[in-house]
C-alpha positions as CSV (number, residue, x, y, z in Angstrom):
1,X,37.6,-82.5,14.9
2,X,40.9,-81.8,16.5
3,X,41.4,-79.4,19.6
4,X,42.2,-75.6,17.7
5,X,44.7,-73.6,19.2
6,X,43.9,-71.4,21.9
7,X,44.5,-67.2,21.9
8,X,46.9,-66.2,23.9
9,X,48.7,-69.5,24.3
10,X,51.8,-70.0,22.0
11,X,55.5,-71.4,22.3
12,X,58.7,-70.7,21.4
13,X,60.9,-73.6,20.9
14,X,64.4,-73.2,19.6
15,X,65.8,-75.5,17.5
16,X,69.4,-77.2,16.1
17,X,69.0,-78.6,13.3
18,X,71.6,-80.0,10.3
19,X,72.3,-77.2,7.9
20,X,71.0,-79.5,5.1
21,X,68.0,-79.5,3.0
22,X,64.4,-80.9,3.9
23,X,65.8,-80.9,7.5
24,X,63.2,-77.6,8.0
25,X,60.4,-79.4,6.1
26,X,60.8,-83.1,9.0
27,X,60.8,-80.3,12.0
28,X,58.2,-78.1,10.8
29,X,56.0,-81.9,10.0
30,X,56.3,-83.1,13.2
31,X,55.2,-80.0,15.0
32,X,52.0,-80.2,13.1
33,X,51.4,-84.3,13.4
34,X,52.1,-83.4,17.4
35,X,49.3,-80.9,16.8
36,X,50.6,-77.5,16.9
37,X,50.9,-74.7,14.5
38,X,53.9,-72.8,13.0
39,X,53.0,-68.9,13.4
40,X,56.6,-67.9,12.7
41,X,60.3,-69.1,12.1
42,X,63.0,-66.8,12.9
43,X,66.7,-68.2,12.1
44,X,69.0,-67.6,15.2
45,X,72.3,-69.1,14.0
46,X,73.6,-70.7,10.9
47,X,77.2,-73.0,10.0
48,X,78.1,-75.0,8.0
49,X,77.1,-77.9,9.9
50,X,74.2,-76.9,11.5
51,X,70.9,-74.4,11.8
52,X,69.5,-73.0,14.7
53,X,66.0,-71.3,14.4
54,X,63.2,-69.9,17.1
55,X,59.8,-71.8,15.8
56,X,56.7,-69.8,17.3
57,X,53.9,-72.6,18.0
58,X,50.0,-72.2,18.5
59,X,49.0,-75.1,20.7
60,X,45.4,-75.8,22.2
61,X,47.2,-76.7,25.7
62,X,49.9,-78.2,27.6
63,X,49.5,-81.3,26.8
64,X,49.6,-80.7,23.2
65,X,53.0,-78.2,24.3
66,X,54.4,-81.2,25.3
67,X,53.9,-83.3,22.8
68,X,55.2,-80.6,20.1
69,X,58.1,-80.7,22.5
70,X,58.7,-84.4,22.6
71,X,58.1,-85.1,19.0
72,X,61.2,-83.0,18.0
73,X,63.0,-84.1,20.8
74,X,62.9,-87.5,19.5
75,X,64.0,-87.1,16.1
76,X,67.4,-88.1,15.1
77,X,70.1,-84.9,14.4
78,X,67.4,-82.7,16.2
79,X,68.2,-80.6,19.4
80,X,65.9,-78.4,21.6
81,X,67.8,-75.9,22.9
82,X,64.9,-74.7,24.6
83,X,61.5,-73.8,24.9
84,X,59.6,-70.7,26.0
85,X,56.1,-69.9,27.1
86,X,55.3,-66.6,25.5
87,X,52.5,-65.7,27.4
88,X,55.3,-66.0,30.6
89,X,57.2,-64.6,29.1
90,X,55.1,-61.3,28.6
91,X,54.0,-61.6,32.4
92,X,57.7,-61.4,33.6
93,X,58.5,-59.4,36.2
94,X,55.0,-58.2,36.4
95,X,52.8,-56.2,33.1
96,X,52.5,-53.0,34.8
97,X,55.1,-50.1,36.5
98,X,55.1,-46.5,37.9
99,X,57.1,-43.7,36.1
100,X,57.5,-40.1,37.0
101,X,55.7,-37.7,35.3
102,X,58.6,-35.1,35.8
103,X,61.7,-35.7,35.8
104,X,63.8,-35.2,38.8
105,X,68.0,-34.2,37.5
106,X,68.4,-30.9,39.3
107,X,68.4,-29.2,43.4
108,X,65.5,-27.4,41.6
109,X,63.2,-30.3,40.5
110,X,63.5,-32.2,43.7
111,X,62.6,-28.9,45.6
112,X,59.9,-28.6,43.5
113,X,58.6,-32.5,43.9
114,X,59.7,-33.5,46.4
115,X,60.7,-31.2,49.7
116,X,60.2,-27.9,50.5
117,X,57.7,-27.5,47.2
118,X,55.5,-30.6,47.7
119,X,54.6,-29.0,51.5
120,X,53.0,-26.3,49.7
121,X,50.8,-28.6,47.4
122,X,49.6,-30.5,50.7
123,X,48.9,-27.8,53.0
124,X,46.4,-26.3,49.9
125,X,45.0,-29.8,49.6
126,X,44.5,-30.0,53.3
127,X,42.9,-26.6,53.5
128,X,40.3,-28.0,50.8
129,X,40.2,-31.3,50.3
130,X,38.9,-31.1,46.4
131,X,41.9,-29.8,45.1
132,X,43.6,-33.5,45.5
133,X,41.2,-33.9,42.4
134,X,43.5,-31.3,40.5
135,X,46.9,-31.8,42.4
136,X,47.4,-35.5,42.9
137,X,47.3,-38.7,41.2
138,X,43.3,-38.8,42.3
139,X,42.3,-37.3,39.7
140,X,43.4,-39.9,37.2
141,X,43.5,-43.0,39.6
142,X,41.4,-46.3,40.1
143,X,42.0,-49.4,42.2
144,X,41.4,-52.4,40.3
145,X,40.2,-54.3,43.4
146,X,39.8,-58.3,44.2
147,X,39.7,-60.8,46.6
148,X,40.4,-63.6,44.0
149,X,37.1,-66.0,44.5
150,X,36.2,-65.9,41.2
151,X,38.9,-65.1,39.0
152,X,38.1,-65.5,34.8
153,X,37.2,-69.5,34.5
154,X,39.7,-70.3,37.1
155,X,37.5,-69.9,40.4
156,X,38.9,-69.4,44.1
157,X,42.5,-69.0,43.0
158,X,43.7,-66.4,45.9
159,X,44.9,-63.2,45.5
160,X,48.3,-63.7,44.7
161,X,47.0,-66.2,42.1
162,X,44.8,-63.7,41.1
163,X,47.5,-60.7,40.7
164,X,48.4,-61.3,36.9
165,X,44.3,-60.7,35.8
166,X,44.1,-57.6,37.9
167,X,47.6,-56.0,36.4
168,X,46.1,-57.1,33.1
169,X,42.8,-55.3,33.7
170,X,45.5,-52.3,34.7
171,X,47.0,-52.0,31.5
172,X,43.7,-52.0,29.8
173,X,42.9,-49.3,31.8
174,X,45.3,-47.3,30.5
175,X,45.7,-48.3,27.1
176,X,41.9,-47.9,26.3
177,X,41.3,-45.0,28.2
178,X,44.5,-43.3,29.6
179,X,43.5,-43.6,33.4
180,X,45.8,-45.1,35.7
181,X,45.0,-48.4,37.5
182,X,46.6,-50.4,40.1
183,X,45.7,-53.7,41.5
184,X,45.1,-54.3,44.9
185,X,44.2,-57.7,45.7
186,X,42.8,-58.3,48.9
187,X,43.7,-61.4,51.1
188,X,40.2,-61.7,52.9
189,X,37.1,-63.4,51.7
190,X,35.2,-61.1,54.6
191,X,32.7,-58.7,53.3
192,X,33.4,-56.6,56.4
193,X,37.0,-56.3,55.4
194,X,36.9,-55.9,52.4
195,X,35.0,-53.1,52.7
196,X,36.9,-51.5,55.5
197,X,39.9,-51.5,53.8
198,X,39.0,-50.5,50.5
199,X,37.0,-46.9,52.5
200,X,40.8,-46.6,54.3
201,X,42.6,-46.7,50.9
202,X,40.4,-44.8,48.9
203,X,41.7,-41.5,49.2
204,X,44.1,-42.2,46.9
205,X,41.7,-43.4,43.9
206,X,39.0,-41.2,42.1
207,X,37.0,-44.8,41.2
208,X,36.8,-48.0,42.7
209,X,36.5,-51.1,40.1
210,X,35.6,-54.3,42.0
211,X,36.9,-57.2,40.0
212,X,35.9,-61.1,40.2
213,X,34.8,-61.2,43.3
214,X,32.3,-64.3,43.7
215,X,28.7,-63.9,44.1
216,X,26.4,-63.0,46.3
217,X,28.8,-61.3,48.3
218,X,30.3,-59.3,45.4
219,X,26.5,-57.3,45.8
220,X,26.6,-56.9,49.3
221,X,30.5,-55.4,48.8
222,X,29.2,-53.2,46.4
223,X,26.3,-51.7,47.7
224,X,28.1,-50.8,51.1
225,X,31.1,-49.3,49.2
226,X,28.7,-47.1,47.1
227,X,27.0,-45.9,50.2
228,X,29.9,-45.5,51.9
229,X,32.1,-43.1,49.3
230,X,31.3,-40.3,47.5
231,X,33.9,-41.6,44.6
232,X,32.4,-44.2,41.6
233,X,32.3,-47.7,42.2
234,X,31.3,-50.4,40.0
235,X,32.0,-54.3,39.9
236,X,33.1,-54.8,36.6
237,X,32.1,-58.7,36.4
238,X,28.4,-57.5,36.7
239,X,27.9,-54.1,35.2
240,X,30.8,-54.2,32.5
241,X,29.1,-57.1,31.1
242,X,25.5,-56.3,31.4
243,X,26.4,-53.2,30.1
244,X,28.1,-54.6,27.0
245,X,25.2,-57.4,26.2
246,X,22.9,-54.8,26.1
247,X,24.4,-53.1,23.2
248,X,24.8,-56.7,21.5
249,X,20.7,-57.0,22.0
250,X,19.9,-53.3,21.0
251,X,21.1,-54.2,17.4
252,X,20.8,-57.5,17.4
253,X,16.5,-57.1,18.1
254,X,17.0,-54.3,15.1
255,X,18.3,-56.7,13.1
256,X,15.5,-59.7,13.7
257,X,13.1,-56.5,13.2
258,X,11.7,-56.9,16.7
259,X,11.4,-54.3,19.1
260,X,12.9,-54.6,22.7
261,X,9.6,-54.2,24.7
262,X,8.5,-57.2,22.7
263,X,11.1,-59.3,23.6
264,X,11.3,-62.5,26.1
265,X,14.8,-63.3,26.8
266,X,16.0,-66.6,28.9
267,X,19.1,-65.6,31.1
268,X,20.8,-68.9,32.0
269,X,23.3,-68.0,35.1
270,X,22.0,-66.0,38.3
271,X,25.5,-64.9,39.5
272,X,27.2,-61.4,39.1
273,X,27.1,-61.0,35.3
274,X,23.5,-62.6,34.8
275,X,21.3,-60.7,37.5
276,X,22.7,-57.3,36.1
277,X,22.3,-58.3,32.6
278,X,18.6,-58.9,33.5
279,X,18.2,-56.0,35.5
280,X,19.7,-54.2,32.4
281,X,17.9,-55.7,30.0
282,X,14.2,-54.8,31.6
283,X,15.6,-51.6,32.7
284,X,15.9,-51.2,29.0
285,X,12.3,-51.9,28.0
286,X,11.9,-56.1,27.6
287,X,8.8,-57.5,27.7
288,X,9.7,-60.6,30.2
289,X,13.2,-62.0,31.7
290,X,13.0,-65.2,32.8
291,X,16.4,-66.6,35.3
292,X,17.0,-69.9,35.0
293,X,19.4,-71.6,37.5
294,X,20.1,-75.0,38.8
295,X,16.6,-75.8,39.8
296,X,15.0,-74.7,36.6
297,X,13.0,-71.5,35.9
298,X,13.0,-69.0,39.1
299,X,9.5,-68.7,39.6
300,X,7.7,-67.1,42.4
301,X,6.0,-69.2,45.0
302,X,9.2,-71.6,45.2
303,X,11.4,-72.3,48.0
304,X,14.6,-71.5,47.3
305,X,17.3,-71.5,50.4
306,X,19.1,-69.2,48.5
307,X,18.0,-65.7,49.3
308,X,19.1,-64.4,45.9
309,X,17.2,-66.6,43.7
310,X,14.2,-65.5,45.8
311,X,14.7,-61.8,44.9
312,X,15.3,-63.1,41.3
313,X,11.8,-65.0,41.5
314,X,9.9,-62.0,42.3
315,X,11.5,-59.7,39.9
316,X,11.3,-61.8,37.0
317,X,9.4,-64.2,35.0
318,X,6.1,-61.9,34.5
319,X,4.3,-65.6,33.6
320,X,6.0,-67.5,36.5
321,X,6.9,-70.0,34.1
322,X,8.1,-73.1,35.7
323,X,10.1,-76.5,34.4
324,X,13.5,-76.6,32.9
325,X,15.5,-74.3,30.1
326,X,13.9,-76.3,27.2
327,X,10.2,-75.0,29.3
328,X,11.9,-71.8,29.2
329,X,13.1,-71.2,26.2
330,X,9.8,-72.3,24.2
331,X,8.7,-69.2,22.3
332,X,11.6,-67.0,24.3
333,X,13.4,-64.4,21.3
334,X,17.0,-64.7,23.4
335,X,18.8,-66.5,25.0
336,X,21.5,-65.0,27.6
337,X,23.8,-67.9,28.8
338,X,26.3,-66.3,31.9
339,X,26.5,-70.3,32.6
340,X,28.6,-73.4,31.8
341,X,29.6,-74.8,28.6
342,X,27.1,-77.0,25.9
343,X,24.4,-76.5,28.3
344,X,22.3,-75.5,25.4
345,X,21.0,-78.1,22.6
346,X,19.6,-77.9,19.1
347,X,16.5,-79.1,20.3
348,X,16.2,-75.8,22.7
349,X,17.2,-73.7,20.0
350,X,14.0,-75.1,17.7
351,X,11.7,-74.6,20.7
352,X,12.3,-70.5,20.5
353,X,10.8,-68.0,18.8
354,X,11.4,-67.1,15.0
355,X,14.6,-66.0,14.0
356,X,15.9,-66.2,17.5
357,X,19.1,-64.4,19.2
358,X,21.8,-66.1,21.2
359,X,24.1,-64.8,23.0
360,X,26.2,-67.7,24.5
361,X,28.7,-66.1,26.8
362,X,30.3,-69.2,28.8
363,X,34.3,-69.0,28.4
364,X,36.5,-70.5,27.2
365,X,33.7,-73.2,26.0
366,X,30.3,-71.4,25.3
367,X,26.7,-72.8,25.8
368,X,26.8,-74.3,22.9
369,X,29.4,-73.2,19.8
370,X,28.1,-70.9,17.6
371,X,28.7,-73.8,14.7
372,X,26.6,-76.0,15.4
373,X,24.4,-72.7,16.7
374,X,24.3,-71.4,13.5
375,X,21.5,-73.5,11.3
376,X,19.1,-72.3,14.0
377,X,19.6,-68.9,15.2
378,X,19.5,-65.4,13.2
379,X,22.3,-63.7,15.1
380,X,25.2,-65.1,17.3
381,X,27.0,-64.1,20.2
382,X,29.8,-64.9,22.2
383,X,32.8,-63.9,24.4
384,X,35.3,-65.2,22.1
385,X,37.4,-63.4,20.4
386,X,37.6,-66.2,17.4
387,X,33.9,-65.8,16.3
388,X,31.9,-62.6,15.0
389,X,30.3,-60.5,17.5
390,X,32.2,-61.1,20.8
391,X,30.9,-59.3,23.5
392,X,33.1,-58.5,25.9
393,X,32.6,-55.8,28.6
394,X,36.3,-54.2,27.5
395,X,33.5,-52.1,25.0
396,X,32.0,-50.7,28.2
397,X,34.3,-50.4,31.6
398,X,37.2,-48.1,30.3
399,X,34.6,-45.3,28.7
400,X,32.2,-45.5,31.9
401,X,35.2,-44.7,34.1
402,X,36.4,-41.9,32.2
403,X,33.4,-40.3,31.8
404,X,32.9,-40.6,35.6
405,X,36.3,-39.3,36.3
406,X,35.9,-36.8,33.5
407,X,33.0,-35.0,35.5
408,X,34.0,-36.1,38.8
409,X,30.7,-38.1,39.4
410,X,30.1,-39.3,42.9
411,X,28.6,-42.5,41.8
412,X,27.7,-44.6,38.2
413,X,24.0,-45.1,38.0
414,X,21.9,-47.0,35.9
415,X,21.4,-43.8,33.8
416,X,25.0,-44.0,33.2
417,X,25.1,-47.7,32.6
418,X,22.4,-47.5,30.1
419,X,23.6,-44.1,27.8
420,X,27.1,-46.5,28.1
421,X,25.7,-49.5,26.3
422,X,23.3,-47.2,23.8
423,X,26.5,-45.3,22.9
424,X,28.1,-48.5,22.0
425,X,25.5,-49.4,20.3
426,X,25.6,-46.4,18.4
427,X,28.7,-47.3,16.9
428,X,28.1,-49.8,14.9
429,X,25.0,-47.7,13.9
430,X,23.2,-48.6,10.0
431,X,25.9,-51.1,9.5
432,X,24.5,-53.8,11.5
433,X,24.5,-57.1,10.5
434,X,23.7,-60.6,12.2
435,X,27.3,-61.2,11.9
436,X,28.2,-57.2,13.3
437,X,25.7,-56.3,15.8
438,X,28.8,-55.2,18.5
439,X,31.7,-52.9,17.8
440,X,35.5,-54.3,17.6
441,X,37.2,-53.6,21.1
442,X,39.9,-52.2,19.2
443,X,37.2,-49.8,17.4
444,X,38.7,-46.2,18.6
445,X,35.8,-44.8,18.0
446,X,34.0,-46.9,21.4
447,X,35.6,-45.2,23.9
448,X,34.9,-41.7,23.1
449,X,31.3,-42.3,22.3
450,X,31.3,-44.0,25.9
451,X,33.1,-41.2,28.0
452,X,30.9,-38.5,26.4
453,X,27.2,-40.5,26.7
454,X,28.3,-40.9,30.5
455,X,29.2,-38.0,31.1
456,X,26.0,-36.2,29.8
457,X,23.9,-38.8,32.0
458,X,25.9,-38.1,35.1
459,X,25.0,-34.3,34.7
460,X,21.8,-35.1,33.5
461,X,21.1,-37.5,36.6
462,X,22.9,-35.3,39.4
463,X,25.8,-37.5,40.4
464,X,28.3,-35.1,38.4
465,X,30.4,-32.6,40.6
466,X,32.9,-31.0,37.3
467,X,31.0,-29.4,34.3
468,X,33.5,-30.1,31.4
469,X,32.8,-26.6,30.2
470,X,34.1,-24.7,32.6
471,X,37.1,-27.5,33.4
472,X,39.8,-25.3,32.0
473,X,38.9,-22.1,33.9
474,X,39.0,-24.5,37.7
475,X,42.4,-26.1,36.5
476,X,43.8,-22.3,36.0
477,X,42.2,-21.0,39.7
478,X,43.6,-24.0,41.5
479,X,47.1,-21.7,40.6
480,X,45.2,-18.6,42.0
């Protein structure tokens, strides 16, 4: 089977060509032998002589680029002009930019915005320290926060390397759920500093989104930041997700007609995303979660040097199962891979339960692809976008943080966590199927259902400082 294009990953190459016919027919031929795909064809220039036209190309990777490349470079009467990355392209000059909200053309506005005016605003804020919630960006503000250890599938890239994923988690930010994000990416691997200078900048921000940071010390950064501000913070890589696979299992157990305090579910991956998906998923009512790692099932009794597969051991794994992921898996009703790709085999897939649920969340390259998955399971997940029912924790982060700015909420809970991944649930509601057991991220309907579910567990729960109800009479005293 040959390599399919990947998302996201296209070129633009311009070409001369004669102005003759089947010369557009040879081109287009030898960009698919070379093994990429025509999207689009856009004519630049024509004479009498000669054709110039922009081809858009799929390809799987760079290799496969530059092949496409070469493979029209070689024919005879066939120029490229050049060739453009497109997803560079869109990166150029960075994704994301600050505008005023007001306009500053007159003596007036910049007295107003600027100097004597803004004196006013600051002294009132200094005076009481919760108006910066009504008069400045606070209010509407989160830092998108890494130290770039574990960025995407890409690892300890830095965090100049990892700059381009935080603006792009900015502009979902905004685009989902109209709050306004900026990425600050740390150049420290030090817990300690990390968490000092994330306390010194928060003043600015109303919510704190921790963003691939490697594990364990993404836990230990988290933990101290939430005891340490009175704003929300949440690591994205963990919560997002677990938040987000719950949903996913919610209707996916409705589907298989199985309750959720019957089920035993195998999560394969003991870093950020899989210990909160199982903390999650027994929070939620399961029967038994079972963590499998490196050395097999974490069972209790075993010595493990690392500290966190210990707590993992004698949390989980009600049975203390032992052996490998086929041990595991025999009789399990889900499987939760947070792991490495083709890990899981046919043969493990036979060993489960009846109609069994998968949810194979390794990317690019799942656990194993959904199919060869499909003879054997009853519903299918993944995080790609190219297969039905991708989870991806887009569904859950940009609700859960409006919500929590919405009512000012000191912190996100689980109770938040879980009405979050119920809500999303919710959406897809009777029209579940094993191919549509999670909503579209593009679904409008997800992030309203989020925001108002969060909200109503953050008053519920305590943690929220600004009843909605009465939000329109505080913004009119603030004037007072």
């Amino acid at each position: 089977m040959g390599q399919q294009p990947a998302i996201g990953f296209s070129i633009v190459m311009r070409v001369e060509m004669p102005n003759e016919p089947g010369a557009f027919g040879i081109v287009a031929s030898l960009i698919g032998e070379a093994g990429g795909v025509v999207g689009a064809v856009d004519v630049r220039s024509v004479t009498r002589q000669s054709t110039v036209r922009d081809f858009t190309v799929q390809v799987a990777s760079q290799s496969v680029a530059d092949a496409v490349r070469a493979a029209v470079s070689r024919q005879a009467g066939v120029a490229v002009v050049s060739v453009s990355d497109s997803t560079f392209l869109a990166h150029l000059g960075g994704k994301i930019r600050i505008e005023p909200k007001i306009p500053v053309k007159t003596r007036q506005d910049l007295s107003i915005v600027y100097t004597p005016g803004a004196a006013r605003v600051s002294l009132a804020v200094a005076e009481d320290e919760q108006k910066a919630f009504q008069l400045t960006i606070k209010r509407n503000t989160v830092a998108v926060v890494t130290d770039g250890t574990a960025v995407l599938g890409l690892g300890d890239i830095g965090p100049l390397g990892a700059l381009p994923v935080m603006e792009g988690k900015a502009m979902l930010f905004k685009q989902f759920a109209g709050i306004d994000a900026f990425p600050i990416c740390l150049d420290t691997k030090n817990v300690d500093e990390i968490v000092e200078t994330v306390v010194r900048i928060a003043p600015v921000f109303g919510g704190i989104n921790l963003e691939d940071i490697s594990a364990p010390r993404c836990f230990e950064v988290e933990r101290r930041l939430i005891e340490r501000l009175d704003i929300p913070v949440m690591h994205d890589d963990q919560h997002g997700t677990a938040v987000t696979i719950l949903a996913a299992l919610i209707n996916a157990a409705k589907v298989v007609g199985k309750p959720l305090d019957s089920l035993r579910v195998v999560v394969v991956g003991s870093g950020a995303a899989g210990t909160a998906s199982m903390k999650m998923v027994l929070a939620a009512g399961a029967a038994d979660v079972i963590a499998v790692d490196k050395p097999g099932a974490l069972y209790r009794g075993a010595a493990y040097e690392n500290p966190h597969w210990t707590w993992l051991a004698d949390h989980t794994n009600k049975e203390n199962r032992k052996g490998t992921l086929h041990d595991a898996l025999r009789g399990a009703d889900v499987f939760i891979g947070v792991s490495a790709p083709g890990i899981l085999k046919v043969e493990d897939l036979k060993a489960m339960a009846k109609d069994p649920i998968v949810f194979a969340m390794a990317n690019p390259t799942p656990e194993i692809m959904p199919d060869i998955a499909a003879p054997y399971v009853a519903v299918m997940g993944t995080g790609r976008s190219d297969y039905p029912n991708q989870i991806n924790n887009l569904l859950a982060f940009p609700g859960i943080f409006r919500g929590a700015l919405d009512c000012r909420a000191a912190r996100i809970n689980e109770e938040m966590k879980l009405a979050a991944a119920h809500a999303i649930a919710a959406v897809v509601g009777d029209e579940r199927s094993a191919d549509y057991v999670i909503p579209s991220v593009f679904d409008p309907r997800v992030v309203d259902a989020v925001t108002k579910a969060v909200v109503s567990a953050a008053v519920e729960s305590g943690v929220a400082r600004r009843a909605l109800a009465v939000a329109e009479q505080e913004e009119h005293e603030v004037f007072a």
